[in-house]
VMD Tcl script that draws the C-alpha trace (Angstrom):
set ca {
  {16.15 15.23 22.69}
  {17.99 14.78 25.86}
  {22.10 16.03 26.32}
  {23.72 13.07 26.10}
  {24.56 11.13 22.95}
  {22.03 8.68 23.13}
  {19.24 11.64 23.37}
  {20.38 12.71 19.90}
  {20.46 9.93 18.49}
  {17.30 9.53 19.86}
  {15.84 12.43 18.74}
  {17.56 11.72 15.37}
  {15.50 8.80 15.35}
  {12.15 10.51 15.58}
  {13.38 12.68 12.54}
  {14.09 9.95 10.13}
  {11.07 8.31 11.26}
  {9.25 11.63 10.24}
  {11.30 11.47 6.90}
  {10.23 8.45 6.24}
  {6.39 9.13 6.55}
  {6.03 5.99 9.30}
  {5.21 8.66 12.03}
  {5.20 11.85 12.72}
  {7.39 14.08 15.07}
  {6.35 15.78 17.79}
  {7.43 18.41 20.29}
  {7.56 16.83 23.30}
  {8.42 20.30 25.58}
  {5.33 21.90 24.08}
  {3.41 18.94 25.73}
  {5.60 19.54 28.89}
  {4.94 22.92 28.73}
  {1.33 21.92 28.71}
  {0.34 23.77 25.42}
  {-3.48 23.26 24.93}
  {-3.09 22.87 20.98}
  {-0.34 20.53 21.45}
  {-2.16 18.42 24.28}
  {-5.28 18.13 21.77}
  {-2.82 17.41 19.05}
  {-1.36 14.46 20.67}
  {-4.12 13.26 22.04}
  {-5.50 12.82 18.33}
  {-2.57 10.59 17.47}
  {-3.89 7.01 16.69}
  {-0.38 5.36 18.40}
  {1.83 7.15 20.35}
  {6.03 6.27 20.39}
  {8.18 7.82 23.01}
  {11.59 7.20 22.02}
  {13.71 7.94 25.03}
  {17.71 7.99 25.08}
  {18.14 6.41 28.91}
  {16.38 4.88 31.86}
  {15.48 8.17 32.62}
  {12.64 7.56 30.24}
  {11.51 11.66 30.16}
  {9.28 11.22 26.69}
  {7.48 8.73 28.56}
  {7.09 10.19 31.57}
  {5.90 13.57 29.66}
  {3.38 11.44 27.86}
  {1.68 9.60 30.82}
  {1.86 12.72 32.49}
  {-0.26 14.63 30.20}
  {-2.61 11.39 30.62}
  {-1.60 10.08 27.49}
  {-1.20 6.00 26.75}
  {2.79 4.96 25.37}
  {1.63 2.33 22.58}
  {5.19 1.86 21.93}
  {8.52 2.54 23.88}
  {11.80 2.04 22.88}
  {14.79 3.20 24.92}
  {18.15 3.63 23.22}
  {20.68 2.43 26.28}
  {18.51 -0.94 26.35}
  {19.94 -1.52 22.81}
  {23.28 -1.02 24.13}
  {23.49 2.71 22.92}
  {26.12 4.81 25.28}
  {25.42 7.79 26.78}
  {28.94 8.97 26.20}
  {30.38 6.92 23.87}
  {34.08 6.76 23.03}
  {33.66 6.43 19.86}
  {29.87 7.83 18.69}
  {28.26 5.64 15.31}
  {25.40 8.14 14.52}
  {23.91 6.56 11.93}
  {24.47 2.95 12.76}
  {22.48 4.19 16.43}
  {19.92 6.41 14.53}
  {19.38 3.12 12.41}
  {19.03 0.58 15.11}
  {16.35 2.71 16.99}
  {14.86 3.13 13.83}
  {13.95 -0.74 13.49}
  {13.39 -1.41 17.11}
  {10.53 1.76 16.93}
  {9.12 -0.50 12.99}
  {9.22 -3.89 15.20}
  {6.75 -2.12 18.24}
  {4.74 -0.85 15.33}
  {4.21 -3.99 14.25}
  {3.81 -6.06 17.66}
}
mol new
graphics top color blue
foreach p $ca { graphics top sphere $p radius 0.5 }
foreach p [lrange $ca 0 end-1] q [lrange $ca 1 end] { graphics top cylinder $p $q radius 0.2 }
display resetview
């Protein structure tokens, strides 16, 4: 989920994505932390999203790592999401990632 705010919201993101049964969450420090069940787990998945809060792009980077394909990638600062905001709009944020992940889906 990252520090900053827009790894929460990130993270947030995944959750209501979960919620909503259009994918599922995943752990992506058990696939860091190279966990064989978790490796064969997401290897399974039919698309993989990495939703990453900066141009860091760490869920990404764990994914390809692990010799995984990204089928979809959305980060939060390239929607304009702060790392810091002044003044943080969770679910407005949580929302926006939320449709950008739906559109990739779709592409």
């Amino acid at each position: 989920a990252g520090a900053a705010y827009s790894g929460q919201v990130s993270n947030q993101a995944g959750v209501k994505l979960h919620r909503e049964e259009i994918a599922n969450l995943f752990c992506i420090a058990a696939l860091a932390a190279e966990r064989p069940e978790k490796v064969d787990r997401a290897r399974l998945a039919g698309k993989r999203i990495a939703i990453d809060g900066c141009e860091d792009h760490c869920c990404k980077r764990v994914l390809e790592k692990a010799g995984l394909k990204v089928d979809v990638h959305v980060v939060a600062t390239d929607l304009g999401i702060e790392k810091k905001p002044e003044t943080p709009r969770t679910n407005e944020d949580t929302s926006r990632l939320v449709s950008e992940v739906q559109r990739g889906l779709l592409a």
